[in-house]
FIKOLZA-1660 file (N, C-alpha, C; in steps of 0.1 Angstrom, whole numbers, plus 5000, padded with zeros to 4 digits):
% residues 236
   i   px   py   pz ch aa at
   1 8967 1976 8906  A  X  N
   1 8973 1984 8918  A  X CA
   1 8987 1987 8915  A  X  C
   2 8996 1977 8908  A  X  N
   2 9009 1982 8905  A  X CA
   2 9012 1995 8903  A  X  C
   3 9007 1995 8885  A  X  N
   3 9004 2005 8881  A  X CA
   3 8999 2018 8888  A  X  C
   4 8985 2014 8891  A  X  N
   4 8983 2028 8900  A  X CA
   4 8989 2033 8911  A  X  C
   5 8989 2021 8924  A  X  N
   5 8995 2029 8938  A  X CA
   5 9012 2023 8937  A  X  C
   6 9018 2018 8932  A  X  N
   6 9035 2017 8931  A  X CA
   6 9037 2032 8921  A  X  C
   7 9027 2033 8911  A  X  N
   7 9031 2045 8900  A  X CA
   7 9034 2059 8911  A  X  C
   8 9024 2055 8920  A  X  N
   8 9020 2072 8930  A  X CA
   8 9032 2072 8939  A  X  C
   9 9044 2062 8941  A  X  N
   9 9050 2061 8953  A  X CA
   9 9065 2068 8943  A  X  C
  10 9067 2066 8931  A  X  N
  10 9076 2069 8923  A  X CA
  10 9082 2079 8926  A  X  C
  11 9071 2094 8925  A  X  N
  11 9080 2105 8924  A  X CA
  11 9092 2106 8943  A  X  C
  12 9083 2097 8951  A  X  N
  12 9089 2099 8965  A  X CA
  12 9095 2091 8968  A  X  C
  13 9098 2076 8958  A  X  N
  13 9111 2070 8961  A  X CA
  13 9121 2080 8954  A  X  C
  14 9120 2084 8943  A  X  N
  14 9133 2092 8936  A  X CA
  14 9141 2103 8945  A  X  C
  15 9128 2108 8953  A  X  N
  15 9136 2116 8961  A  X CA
  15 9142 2108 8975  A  X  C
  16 9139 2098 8976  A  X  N
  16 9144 2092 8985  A  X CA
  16 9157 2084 8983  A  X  C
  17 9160 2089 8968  A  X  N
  17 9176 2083 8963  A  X CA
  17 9173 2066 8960  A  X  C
  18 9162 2063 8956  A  X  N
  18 9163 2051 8949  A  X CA
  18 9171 2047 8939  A  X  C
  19 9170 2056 8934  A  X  N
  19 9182 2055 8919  A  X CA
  19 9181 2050 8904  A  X  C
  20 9165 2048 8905  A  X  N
  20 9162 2047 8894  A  X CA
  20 9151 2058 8885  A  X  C
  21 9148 2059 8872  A  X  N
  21 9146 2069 8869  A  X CA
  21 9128 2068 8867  A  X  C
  22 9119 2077 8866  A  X  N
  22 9105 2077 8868  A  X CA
  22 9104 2064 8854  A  X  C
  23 9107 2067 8844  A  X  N
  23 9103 2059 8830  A  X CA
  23 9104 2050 8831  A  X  C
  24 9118 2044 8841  A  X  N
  24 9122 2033 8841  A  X CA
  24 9110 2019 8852  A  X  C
  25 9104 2034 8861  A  X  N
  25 9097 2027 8872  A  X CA
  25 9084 2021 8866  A  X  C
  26 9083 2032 8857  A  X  N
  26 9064 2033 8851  A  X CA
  26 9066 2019 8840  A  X  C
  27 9078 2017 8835  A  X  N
  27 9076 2008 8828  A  X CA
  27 9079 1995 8831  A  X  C
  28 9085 1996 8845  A  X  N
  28 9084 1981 8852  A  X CA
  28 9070 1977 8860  A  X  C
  29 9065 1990 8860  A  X  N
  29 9047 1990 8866  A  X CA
  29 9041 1982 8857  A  X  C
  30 9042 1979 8845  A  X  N
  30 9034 1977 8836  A  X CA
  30 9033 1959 8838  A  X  C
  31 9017 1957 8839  A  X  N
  31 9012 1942 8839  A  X CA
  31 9003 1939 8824  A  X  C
  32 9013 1926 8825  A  X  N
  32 9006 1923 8807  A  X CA
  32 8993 1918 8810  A  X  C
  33 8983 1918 8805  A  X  N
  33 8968 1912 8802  A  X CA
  33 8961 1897 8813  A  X  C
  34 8975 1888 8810  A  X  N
  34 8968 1874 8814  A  X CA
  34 8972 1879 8827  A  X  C
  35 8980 1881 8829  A  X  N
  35 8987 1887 8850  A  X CA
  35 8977 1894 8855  A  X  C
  36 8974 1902 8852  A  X  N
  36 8965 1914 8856  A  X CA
  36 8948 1903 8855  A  X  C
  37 8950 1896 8847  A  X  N
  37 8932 1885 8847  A  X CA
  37 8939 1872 8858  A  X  C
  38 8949 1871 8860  A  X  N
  38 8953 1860 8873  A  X CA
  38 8950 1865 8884  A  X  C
  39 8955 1879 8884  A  X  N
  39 8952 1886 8901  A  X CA
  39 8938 1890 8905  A  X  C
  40 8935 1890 8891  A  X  N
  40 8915 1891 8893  A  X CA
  40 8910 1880 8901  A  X  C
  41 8913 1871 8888  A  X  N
  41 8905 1855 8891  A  X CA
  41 8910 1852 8910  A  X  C
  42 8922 1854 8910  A  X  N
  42 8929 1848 8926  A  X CA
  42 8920 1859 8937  A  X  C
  43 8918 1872 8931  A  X  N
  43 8912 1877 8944  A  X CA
  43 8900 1871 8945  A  X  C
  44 8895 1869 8937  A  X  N
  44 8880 1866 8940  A  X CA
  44 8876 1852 8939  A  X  C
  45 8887 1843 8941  A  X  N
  45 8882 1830 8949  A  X CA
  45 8890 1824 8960  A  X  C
  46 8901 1834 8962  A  X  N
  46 8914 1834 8974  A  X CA
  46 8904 1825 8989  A  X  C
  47 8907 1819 8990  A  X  N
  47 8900 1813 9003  A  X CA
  47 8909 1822 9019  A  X  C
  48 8920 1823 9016  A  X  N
  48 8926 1825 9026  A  X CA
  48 8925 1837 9035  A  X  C
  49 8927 1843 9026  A  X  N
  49 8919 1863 9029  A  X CA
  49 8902 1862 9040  A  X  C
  50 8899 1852 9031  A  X  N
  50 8881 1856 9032  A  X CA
  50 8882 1849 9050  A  X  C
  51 8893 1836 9050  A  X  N
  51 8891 1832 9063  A  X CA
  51 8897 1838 9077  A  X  C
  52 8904 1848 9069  A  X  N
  52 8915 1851 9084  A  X CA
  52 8912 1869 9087  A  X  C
  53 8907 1878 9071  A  X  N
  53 8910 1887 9076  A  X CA
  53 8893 1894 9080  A  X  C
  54 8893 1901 9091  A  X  N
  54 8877 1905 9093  A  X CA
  54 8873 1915 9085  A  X  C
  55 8885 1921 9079  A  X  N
  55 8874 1934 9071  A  X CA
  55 8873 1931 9056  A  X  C
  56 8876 1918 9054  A  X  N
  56 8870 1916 9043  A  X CA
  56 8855 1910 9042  A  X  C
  57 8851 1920 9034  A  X  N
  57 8837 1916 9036  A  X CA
  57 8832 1905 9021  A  X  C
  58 8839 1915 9008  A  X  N
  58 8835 1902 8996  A  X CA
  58 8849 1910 8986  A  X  C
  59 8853 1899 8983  A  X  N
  59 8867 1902 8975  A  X CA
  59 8862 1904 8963  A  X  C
  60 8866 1912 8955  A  X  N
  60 8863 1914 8939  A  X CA
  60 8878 1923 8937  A  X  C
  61 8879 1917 8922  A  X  N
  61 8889 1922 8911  A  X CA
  61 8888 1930 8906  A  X  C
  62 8879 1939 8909  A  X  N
  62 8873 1946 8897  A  X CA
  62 8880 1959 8899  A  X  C
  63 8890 1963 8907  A  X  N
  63 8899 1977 8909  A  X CA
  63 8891 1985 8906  A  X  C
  64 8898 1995 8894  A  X  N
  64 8894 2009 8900  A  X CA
  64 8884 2009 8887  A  X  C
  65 8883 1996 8878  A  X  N
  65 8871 1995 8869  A  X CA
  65 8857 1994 8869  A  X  C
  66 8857 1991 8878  A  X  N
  66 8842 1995 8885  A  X CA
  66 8842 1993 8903  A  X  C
  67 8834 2000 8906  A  X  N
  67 8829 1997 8920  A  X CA
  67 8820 1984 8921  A  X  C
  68 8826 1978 8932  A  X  N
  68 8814 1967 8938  A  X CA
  68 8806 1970 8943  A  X  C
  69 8798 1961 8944  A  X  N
  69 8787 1964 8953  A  X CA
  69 8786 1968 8962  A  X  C
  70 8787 1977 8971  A  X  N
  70 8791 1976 8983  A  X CA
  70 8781 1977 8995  A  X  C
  71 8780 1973 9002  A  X  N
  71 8769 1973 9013  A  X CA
  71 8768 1988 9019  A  X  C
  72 8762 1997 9014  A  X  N
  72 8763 2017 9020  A  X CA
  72 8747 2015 9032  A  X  C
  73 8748 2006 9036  A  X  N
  73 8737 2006 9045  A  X CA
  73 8742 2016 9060  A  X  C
  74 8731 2023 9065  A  X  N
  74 8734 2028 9079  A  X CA
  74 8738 2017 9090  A  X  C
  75 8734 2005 9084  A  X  N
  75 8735 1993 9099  A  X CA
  75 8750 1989 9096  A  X  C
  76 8756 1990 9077  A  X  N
  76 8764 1981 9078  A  X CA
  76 8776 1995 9084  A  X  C
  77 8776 2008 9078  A  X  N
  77 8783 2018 9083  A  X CA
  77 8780 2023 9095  A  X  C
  78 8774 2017 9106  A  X  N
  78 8777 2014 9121  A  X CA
  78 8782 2006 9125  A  X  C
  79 8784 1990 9117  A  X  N
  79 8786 1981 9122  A  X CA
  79 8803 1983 9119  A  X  C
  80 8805 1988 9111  A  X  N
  80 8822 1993 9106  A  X CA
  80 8826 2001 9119  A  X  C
  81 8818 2013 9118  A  X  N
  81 8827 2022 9131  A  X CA
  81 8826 2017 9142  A  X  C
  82 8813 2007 9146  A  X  N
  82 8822 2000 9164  A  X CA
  82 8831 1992 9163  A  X  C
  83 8834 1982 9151  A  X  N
  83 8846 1976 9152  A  X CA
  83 8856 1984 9155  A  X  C
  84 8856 1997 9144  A  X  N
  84 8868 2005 9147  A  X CA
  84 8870 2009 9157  A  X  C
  85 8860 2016 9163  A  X  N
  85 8863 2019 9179  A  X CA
  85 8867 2013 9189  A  X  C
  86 8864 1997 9189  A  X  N
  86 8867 1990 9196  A  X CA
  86 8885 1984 9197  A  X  C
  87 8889 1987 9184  A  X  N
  87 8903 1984 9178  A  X CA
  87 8915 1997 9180  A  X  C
  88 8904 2006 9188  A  X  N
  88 8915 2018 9199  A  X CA
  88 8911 2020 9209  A  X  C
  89 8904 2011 9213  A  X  N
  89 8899 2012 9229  A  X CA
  89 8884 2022 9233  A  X  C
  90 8878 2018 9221  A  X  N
  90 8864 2030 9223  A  X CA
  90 8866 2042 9216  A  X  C
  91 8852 2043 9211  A  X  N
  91 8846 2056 9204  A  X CA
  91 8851 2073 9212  A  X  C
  92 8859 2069 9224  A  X  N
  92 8864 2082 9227  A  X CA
  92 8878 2084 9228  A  X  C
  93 8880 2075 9222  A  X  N
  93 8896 2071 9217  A  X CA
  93 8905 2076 9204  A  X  C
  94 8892 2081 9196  A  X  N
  94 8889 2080 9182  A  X CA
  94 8896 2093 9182  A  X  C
  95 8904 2097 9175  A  X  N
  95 8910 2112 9173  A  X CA
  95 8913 2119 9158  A  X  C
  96 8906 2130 9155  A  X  N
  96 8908 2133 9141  A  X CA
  96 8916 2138 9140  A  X  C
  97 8921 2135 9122  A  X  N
  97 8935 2136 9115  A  X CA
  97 8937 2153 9115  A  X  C
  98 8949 2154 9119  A  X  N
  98 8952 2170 9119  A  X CA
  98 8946 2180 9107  A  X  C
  99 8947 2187 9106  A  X  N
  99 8941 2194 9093  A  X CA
  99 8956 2195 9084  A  X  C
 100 8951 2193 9069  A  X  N
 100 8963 2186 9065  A  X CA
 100 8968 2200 9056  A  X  C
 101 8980 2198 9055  A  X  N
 101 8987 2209 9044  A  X CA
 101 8986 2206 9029  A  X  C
 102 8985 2214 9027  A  X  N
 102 8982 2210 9008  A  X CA
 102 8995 2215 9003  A  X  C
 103 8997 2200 8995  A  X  N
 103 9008 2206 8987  A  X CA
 103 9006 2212 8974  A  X  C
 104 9009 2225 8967  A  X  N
 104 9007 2222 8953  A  X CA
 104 9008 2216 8944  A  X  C
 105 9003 2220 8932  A  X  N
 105 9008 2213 8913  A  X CA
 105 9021 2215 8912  A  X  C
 106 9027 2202 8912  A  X  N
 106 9042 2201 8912  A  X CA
 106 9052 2206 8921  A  X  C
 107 9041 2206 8939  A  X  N
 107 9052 2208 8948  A  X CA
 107 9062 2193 8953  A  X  C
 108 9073 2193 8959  A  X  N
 108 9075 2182 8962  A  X CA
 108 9071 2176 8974  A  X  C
 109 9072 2159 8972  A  X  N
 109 9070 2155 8987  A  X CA
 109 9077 2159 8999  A  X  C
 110 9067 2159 9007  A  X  N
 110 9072 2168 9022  A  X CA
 110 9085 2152 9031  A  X  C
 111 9093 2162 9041  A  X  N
 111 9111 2153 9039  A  X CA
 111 9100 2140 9049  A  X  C
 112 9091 2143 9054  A  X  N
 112 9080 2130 9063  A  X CA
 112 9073 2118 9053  A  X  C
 113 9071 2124 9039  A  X  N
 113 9064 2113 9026  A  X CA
 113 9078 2107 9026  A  X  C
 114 9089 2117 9021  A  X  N
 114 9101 2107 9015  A  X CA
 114 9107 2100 9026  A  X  C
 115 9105 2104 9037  A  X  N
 115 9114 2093 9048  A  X CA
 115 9099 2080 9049  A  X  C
 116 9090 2079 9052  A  X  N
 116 9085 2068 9048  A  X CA
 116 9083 2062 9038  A  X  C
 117 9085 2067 9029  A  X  N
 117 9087 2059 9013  A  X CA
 117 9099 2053 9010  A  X  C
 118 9111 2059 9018  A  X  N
 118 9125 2056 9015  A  X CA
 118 9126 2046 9028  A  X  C
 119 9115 2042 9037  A  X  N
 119 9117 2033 9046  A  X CA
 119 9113 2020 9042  A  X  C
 120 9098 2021 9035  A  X  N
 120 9086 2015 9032  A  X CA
 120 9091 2006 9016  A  X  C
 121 9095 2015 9003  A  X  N
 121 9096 2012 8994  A  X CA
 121 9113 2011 8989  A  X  C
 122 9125 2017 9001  A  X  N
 122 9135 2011 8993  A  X CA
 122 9143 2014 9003  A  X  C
 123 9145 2004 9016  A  X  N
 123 9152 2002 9022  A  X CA
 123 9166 1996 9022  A  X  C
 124 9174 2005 9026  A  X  N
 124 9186 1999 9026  A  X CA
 124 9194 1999 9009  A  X  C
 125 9187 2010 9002  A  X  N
 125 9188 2011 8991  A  X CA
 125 9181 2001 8982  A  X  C
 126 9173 1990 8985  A  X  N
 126 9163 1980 8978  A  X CA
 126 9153 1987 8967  A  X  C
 127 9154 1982 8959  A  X  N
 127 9136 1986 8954  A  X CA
 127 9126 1975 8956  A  X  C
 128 9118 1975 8964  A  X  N
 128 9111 1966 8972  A  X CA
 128 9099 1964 8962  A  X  C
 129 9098 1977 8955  A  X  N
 129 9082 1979 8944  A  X CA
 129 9087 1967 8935  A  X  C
 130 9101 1960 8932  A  X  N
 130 9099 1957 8919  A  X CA
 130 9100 1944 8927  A  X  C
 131 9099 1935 8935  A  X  N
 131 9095 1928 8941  A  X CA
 131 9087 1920 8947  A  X  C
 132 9070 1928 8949  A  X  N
 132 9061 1924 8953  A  X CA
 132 9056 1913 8942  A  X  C
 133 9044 1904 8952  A  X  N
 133 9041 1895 8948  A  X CA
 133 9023 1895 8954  A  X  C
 134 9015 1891 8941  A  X  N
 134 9003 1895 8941  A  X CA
 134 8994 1886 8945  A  X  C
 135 8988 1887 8955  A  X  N
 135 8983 1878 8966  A  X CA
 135 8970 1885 8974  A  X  C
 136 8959 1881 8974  A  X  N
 136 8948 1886 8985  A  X CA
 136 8953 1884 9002  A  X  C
 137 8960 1872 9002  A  X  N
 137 8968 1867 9017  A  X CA
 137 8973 1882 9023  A  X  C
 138 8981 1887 9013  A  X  N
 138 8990 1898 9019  A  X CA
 138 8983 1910 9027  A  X  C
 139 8969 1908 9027  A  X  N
 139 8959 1921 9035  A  X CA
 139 8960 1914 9046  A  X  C
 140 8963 1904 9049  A  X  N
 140 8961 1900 9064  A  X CA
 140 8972 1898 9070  A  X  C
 141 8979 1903 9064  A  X  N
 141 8997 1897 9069  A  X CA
 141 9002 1914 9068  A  X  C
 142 8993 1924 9074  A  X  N
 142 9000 1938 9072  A  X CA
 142 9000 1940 9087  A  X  C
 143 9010 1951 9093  A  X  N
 143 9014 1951 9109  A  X CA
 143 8998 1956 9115  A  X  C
 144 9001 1949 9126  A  X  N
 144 8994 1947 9137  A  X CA
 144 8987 1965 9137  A  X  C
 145 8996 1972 9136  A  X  N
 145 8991 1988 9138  A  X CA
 145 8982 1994 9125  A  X  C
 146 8983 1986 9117  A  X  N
 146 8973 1990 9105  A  X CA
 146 8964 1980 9096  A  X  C
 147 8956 1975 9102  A  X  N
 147 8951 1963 9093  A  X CA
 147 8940 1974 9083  A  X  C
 148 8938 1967 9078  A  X  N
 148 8925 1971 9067  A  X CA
 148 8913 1977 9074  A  X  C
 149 8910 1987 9073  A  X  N
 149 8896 1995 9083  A  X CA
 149 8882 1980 9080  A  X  C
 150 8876 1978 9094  A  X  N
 150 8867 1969 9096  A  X CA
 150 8859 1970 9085  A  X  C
 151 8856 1955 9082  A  X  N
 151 8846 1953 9073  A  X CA
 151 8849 1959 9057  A  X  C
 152 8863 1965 9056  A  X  N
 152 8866 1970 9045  A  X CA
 152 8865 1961 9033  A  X  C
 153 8861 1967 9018  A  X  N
 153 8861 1958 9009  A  X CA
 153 8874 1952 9004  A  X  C
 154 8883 1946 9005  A  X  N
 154 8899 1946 8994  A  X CA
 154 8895 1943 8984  A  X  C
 155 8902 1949 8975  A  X  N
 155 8902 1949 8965  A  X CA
 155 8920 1942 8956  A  X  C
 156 8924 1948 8963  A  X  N
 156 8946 1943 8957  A  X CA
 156 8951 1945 8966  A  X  C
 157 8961 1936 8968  A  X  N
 157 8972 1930 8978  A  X CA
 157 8981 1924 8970  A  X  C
 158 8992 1935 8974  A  X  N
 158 9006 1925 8973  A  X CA
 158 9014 1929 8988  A  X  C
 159 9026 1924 8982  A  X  N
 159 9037 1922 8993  A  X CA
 159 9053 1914 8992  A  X  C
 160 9058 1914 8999  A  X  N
 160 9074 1908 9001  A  X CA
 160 9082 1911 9011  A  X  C
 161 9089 1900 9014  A  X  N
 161 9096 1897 9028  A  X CA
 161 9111 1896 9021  A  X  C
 162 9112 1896 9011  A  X  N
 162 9123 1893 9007  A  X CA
 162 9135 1903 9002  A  X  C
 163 9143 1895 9010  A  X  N
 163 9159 1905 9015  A  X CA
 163 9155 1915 9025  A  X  C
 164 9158 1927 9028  A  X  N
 164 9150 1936 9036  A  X CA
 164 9138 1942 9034  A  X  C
 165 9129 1938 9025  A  X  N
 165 9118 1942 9021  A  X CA
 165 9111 1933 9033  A  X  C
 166 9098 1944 9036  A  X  N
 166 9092 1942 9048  A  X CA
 166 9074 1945 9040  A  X  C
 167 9073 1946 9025  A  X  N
 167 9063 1956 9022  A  X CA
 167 9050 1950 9023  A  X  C
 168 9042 1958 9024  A  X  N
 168 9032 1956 9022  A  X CA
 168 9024 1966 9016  A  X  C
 169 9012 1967 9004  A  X  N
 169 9000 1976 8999  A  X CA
 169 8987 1968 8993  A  X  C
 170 8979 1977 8998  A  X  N
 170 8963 1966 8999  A  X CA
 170 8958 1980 8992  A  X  C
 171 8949 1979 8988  A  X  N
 171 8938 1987 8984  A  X CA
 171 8922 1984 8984  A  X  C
 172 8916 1988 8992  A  X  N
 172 8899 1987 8995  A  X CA
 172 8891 1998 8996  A  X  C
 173 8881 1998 8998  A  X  N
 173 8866 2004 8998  A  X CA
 173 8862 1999 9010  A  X  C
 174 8853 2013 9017  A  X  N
 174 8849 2011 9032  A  X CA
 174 8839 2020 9026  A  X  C
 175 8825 2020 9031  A  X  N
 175 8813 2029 9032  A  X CA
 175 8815 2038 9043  A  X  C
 176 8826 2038 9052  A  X  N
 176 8825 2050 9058  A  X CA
 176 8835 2062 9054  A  X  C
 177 8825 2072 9056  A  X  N
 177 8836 2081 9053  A  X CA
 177 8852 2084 9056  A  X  C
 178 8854 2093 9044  A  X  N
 178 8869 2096 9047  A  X CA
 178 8877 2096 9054  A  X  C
 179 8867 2111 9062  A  X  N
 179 8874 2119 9076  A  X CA
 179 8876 2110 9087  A  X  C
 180 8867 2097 9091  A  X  N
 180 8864 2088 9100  A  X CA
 180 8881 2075 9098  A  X  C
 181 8876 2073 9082  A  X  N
 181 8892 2064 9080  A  X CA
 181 8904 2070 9085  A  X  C
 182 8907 2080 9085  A  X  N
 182 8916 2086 9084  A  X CA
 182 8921 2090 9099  A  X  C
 183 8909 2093 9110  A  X  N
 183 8910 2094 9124  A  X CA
 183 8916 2076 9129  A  X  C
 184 8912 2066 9122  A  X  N
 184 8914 2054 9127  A  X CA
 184 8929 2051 9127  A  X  C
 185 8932 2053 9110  A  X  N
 185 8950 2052 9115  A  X CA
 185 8956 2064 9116  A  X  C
 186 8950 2074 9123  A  X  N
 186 8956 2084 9127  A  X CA
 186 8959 2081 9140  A  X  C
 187 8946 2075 9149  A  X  N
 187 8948 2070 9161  A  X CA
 187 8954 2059 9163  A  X  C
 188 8954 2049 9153  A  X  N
 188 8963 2032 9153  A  X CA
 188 8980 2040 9154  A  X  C
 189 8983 2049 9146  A  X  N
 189 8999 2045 9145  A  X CA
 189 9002 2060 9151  A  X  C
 190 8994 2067 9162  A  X  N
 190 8999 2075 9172  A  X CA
 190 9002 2066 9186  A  X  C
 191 8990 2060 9189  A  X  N
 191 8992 2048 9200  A  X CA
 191 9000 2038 9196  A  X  C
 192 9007 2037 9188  A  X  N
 192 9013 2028 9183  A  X CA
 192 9033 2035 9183  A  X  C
 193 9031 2047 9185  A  X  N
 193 9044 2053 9187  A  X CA
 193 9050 2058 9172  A  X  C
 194 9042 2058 9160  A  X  N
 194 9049 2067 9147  A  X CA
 194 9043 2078 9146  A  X  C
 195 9057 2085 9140  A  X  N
 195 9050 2098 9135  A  X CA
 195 9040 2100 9125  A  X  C
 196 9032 2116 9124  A  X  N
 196 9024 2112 9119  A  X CA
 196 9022 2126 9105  A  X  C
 197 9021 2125 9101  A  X  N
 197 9015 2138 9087  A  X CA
 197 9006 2137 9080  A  X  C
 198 9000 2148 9077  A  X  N
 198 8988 2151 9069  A  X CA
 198 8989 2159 9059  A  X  C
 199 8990 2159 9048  A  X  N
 199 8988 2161 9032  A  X CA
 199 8977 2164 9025  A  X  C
 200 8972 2172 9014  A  X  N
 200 8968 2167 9006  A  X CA
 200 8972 2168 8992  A  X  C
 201 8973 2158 8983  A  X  N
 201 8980 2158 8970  A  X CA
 201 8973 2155 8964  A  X  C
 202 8971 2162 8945  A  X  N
 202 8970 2158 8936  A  X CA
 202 8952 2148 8939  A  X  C
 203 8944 2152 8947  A  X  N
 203 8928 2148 8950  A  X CA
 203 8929 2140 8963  A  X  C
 204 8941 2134 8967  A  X  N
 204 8947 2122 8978  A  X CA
 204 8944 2132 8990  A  X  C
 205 8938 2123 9001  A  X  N
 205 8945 2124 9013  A  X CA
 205 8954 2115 9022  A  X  C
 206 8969 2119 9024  A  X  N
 206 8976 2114 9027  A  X CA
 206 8982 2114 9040  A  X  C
 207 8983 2104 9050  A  X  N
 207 8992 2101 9062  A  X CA
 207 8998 2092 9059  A  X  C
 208 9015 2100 9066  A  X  N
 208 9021 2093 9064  A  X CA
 208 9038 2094 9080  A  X  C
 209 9040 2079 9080  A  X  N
 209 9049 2088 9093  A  X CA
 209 9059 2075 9090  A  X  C
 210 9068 2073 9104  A  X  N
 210 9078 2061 9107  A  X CA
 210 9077 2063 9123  A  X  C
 211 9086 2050 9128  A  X  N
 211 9087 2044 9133  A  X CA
 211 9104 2036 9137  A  X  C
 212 9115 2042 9137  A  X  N
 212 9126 2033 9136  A  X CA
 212 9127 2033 9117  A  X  C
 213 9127 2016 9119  A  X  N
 213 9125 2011 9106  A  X CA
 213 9113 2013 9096  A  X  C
 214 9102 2007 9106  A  X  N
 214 9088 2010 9097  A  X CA
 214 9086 2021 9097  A  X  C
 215 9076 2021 9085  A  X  N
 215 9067 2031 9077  A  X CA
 215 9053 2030 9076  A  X  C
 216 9044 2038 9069  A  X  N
 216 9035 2035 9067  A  X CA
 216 9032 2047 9059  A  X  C
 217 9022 2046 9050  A  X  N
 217 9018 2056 9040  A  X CA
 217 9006 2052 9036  A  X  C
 218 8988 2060 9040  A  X  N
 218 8976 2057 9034  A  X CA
 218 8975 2075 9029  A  X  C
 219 8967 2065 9016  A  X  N
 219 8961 2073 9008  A  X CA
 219 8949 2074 9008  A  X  C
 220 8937 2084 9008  A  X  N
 220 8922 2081 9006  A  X CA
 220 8920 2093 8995  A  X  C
 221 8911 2088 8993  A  X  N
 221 8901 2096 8986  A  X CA
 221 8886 2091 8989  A  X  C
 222 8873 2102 8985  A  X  N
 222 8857 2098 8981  A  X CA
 222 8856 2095 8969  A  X  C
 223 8848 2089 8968  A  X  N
 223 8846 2083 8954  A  X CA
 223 8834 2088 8951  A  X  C
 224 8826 2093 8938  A  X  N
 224 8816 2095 8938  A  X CA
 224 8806 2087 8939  A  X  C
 225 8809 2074 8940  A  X  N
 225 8797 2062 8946  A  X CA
 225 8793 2066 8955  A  X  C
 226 8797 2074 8966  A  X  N
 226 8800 2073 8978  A  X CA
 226 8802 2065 8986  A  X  C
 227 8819 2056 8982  A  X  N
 227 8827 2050 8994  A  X CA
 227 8841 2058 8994  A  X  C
 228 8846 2053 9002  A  X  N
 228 8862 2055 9004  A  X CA
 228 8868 2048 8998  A  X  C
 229 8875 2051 8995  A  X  N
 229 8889 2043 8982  A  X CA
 229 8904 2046 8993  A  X  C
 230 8906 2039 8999  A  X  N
 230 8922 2032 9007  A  X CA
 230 8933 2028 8996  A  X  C
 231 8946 2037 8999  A  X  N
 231 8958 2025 8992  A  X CA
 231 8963 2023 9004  A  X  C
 232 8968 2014 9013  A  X  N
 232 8977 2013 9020  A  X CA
 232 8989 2006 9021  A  X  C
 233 9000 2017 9024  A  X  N
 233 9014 2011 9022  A  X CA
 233 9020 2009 9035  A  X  C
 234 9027 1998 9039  A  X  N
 234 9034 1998 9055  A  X CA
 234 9045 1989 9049  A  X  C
 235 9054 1991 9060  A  X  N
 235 9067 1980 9063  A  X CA
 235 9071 1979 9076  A  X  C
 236 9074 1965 9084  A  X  N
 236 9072 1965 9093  A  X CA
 236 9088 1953 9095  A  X  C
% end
């Protein structure tokens, strides 16, 4: 997850005056072998995750190297959207994500990506990405306005509290569709009082808004398994 969803936040801290240069980012992304088989092994026997957070359904390490198994049942992708609905006050609560603007090949992030990136990933002039710390705990310890979509698979979690770093990024798999994730924290962090934007970049769909201080920034995509693939980024 370093690698992949810290690599995707690069080009929009730069513009957010981080101050450091893409090569220099990509190459502090980089996890040597045994690190990258610790965060495996820790997700997938983490006790802590499995006891606190509800949308973990079965933790696996397996990132973006394979898909897990994932439960694509009708009962279990029902039993995902009442949770959700219930987590904004009912299925008529539920409001879909605006129709989003597409940026092109090599447009830049819109000034709504870089102010939550420059909130989220380098406040106060921090670089918070080089910071984080790799932990399944950290999906349950993300703000109250964006937990993990019910019953979601995690997959990676990090995070850090340290100095003004507030961060948090999880990455999971939900068998419900896209368009449905995407109405959920569309409606979490409208009721919730942040702004909100809709994107699409480079295959991603992206919301992204603030809050004051906080941020938040999810990414989806479909997967051809047919699940949803979540990165989600907040600072709270």
């Amino acid at each position: 997850m370093k690698r992949r969803l810290l690599a995707s936040l690069v080009p929009v801290v730069l513009l957010a005056s981080c101050g450091d240069t893409a090569e220099d980012e990509a190459a502090g992304d980089a996890m040597d072998p045994a690190s990258e088989q610790a965060l495996n092994d820790e997700l997938m026997t983490d006790p802590d995750l499995a006891g606190r957070n509800e949308a973990n359904a079965a933790l696996s390490g397996t990132g973006n190297a394979a898909i897990p198994n994932i439960d694509k049942s009708p009962r279990a992708v029902e039993a995902a959207r009442s949770r959700a609905a219930e987590l904004v006050g009912g299925r008529g609560e539920l409001v879909s994500a605006p129709t989003a603007t597409a940026l092109g090949e090599g447009a830049a992030p819109s000034q709504a990506m870089v102010a939550a990136a420059r909130a989220a990933v380098a406040p106060g002039g921090e670089n918070c990405g080089d910071k984080v710390e790799y932990s399944s705990a950290w999906a349950a310890k993300l703000p109250a306005a964006f937990p993990v979509y019910p019953r979601g698979n995690t997959q990676e979690a990090a995070g850090t509290d340290e100095g003004e770093c507030a961060l948090r990024v999880v990455s999971f798999l939900t068998p419900v569709p896209l368009d449905e994730v995407l109405a959920f924290y569309y409606t979490r962090a409208r009721g919730a009082g942040f702004s909100v934007e809709h994107v699409t970049s480079a295959g991603d769909n992206i919301l992204s808004g603030t809050k004051g201080d906080a941020a938040y920034v999810v990414y989806g995509r479909r997967l051809p398994e047919g699940v949803t693939e979540i990165d989600l980024v907040t600072t709270d």
